[in-house]
C-alpha positions as CSV (number, residue, x, y, z in Angstrom):
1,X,117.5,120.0,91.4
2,X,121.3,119.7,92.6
3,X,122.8,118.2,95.7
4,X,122.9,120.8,96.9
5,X,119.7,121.9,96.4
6,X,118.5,118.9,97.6
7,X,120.6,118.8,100.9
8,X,119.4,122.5,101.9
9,X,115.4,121.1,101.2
10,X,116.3,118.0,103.7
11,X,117.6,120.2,106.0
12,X,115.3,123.5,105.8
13,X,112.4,122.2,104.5
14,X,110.6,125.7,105.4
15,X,113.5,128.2,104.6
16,X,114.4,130.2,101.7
17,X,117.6,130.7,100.4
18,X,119.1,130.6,96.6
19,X,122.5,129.0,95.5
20,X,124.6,132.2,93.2
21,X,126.9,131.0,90.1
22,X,128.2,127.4,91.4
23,X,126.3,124.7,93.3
24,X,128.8,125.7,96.8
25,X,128.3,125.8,100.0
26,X,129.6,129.1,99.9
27,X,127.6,130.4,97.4
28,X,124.6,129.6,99.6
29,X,122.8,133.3,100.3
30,X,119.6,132.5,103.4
31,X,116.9,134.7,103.4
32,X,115.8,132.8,106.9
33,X,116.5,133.6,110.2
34,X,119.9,132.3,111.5
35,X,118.6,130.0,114.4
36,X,116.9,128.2,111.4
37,X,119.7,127.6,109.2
38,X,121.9,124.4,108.8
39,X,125.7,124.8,109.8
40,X,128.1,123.9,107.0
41,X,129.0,120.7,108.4
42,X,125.3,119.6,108.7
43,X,124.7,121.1,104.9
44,X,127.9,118.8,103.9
45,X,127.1,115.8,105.7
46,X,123.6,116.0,103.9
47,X,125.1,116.8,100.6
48,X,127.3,113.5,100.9
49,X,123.8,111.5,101.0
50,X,122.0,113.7,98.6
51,X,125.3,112.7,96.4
52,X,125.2,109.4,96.7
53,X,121.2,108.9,96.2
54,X,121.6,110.3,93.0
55,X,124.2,108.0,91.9
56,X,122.5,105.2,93.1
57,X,119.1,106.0,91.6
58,X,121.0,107.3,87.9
59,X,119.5,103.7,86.3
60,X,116.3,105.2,86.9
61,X,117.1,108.0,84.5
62,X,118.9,105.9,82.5
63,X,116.1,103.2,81.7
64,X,113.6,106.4,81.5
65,X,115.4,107.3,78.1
66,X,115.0,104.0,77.3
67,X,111.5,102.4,77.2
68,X,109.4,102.0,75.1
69,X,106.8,105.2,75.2
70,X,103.7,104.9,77.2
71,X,101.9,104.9,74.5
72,X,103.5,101.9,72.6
73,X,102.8,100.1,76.2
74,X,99.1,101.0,76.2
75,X,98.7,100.0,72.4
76,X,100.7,96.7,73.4
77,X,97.9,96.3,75.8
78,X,95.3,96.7,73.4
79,X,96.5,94.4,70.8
80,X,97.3,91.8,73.3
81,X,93.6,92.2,74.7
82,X,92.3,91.6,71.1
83,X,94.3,88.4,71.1
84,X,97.2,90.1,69.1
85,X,100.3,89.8,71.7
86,X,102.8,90.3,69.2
87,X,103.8,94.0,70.2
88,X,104.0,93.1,73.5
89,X,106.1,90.4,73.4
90,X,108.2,93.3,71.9
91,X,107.8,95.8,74.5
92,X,108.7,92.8,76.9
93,X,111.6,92.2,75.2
94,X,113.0,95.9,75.0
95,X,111.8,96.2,78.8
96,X,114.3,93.1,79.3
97,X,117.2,94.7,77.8
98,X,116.9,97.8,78.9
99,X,116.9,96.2,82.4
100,X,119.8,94.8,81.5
101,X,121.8,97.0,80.2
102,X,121.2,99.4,82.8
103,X,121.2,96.7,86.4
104,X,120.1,98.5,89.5
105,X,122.8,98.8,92.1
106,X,123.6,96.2,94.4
């Protein structure tokens, strides 16, 4: 979901409404009633932290494309159980980098 999106679900957790064409406050259309809905300025203060927590969480998403698959973990598991820890000395090692290639904000 957008900002936006996101900003108008903090705000009217309860309400409906539908963005049309661009993500803009304008382009907002409410199907709630008016004593319920957000003013602009509220809807664009919460857009500014809606912004900004997406920026701040993107290494999430960016690791995500990165790790090993869940099933290469699991199989690590195995193998280390069975006294085989080769693999996952691999997986740790591609955990590591991707960690580092991708820090998480300060």
């Amino acid at each position: 979901m957008s900002a936006l999106g996101n900003a108008l679900l903090k705000l009217s957790p309860t309400g409906k409404w539908r963005i049309l064409g661009e993500d803009k406050i304008e382009n907002i259309e409410w199907e709630i009633e008016p004593e319920s809905k957000p003013t602009d300025e509220e809807i664009k203060v919460e857009l500014v932290k809606q912004e900004q927590l997406i920026q701040d969480t993107q290494y999430q998403r960016d690791r995500l494309q990165e790790y090993p698959s869940i099933q290469d973990v699991v199989v690590a598991l195995a193998e280390k159980e069975e006294g085989n820890d080769a693999m996952w000395q691999e997986i740790t090692t591609q955990r590591a980098k991707v960690k580092a290639d991708n820090p998480k904000p300060e």
